[in-house]
N, C-alpha and C positions, 0 to 999 in steps of 0.2 A: 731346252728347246726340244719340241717333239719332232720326232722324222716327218718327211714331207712327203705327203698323199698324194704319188704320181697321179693317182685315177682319177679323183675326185678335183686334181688341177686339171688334167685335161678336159673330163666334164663341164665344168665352168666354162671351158671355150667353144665349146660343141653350136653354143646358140646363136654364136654372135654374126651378122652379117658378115662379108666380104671387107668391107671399107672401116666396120668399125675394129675388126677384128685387125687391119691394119692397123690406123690407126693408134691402138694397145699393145701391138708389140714395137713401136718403133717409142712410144708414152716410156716401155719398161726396158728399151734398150738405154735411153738418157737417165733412168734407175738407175739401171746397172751401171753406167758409167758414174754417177755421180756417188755411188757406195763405194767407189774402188776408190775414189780421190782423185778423177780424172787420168791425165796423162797415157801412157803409152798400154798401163794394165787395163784403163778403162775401158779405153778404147777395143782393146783385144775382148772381151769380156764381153762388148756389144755388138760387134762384131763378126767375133766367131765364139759364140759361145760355148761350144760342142768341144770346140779345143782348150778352154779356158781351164787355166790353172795359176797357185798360186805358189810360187814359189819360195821356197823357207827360207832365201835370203832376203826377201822384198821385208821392207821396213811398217812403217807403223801407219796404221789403216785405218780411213774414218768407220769403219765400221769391222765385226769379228771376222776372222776368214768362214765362218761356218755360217755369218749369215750372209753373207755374201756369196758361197759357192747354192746357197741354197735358192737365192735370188737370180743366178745365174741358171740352176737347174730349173727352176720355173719360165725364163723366156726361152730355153732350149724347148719345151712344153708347147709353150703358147707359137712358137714358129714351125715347131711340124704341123700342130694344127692347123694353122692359117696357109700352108704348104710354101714356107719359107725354108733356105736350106738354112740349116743350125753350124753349119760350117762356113757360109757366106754369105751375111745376112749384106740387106743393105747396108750403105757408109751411112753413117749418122752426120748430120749437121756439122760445117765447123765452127762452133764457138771455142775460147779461148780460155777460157775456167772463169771470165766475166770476177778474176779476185777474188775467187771465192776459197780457190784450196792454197 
């Protein structure tokens, strides 16, 4: 996996109106939850992404911890753009994992 192009993320969001650029980061917060496996890391994860970390005890993951933190450093990206704070973003939705994890 190649490292991730802070600048060339941020650029991408440069264009986007007000509402769609909402929009896209609350699309990539329900991402990020649903790459962690839902539950209480999800949540953190979409939430406050800026805080987010993955701890060496946590068990086994629908997806790598490096694609995940990298997923994570992308909505941290896309919510300074849009002038979200990356430490409190909005609560996401409560759905219930809908059986899936």
């Amino acid at each position: 996996m190649r490292k991730l192009d802070t600048q060339a993320v941020l650029q991408s969001f440069t264009g986007e109106t007000p509402q769609w650029g909402t929009q896209s980061v609350r699309r990539m917060q329900i991402a990020v939850y649903v790459m962690c496996g839902g539950g209480f890391l999800g949540r953190m994860a979409a939430e406050q992404p800026a805080d987010f970390y993955i701890d060496s005890r946590c068990g086994r993951l629908p997806y790598g911890r490096r694609e995940i933190m990298q997923a994570v450093q992308v909505l941290v990206i896309a919510a300074v753009a849009h002038d979200f704070d990356p430490h409190h973003m909005p609560l996401m939705e409560s759905f219930h994992n809908m059986g899936v994890f």
